[in-house]
C-alpha positions in Angstrom: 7.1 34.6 21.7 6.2 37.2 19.3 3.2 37.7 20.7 3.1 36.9 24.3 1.0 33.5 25.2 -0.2 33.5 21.6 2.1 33.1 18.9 5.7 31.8 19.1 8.4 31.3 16.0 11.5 29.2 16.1 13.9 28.1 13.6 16.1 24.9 12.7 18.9 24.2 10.9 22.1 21.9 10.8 24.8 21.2 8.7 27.4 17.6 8.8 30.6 17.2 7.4 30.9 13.9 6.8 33.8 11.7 4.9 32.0 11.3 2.1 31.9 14.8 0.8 28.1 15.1 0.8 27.7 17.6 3.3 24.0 17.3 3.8 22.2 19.8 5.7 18.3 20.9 7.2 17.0 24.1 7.3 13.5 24.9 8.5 11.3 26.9 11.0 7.8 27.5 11.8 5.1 28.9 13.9 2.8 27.8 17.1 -0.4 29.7 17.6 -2.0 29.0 21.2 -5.8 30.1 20.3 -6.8 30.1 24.8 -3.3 31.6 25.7 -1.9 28.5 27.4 -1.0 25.1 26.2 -4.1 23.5 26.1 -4.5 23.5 22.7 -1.8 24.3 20.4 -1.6 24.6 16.1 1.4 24.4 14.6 2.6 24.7 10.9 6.4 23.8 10.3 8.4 24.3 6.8 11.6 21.9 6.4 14.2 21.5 3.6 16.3 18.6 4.0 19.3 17.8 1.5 20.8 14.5 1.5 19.9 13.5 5.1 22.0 11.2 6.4 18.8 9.7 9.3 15.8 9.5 9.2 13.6 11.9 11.1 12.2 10.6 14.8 8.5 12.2 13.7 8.2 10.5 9.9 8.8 13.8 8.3 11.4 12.3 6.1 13.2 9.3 5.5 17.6 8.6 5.2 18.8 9.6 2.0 16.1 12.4 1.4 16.4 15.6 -0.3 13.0 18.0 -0.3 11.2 20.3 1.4 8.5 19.6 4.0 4.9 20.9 5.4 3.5 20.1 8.2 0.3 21.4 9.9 -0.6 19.7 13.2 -2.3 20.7 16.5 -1.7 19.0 19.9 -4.7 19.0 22.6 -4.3 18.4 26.1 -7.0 17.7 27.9 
């Protein structure tokens, strides 16, 4: 947390060496701002650049064979 119960950053990134000399890779990060200081309600924006990705992502941020760089602004609210 950079700021404590407020504001957190992380970062991403992997790299594959496969048999078909592509070597595709990720590379991202982002920020989460807690507006109450808990986990009640949480806004998030994410940056992603994918090159060659050999899966698809779990969340729908990008699809197998994909090379680009991503956005994403979402919140989560627990109630």
């Amino acid at each position: 947390m950079v700021v404590p119960s407020k504001l957190g950053i992380y970062g991403v990134a992997s790299y594959i060496f496969d048999d078909f000399h592509r070597y595709p890779y990720e590379l991202g990060g982002g920020a989460s701002f807690y507006p109450y200081g808990n986990r009640q309600w949480r806004i998030n924006l994410h940056l992603l650049h994918v090159d060659k990705s050999p899966a698809s992502s779990n969340f729908g941020f990008y699809s197998g064979g994909m090379t680009g760089t991503i956005w994403s602004l979402g919140t989560d609210v627990l109630l």
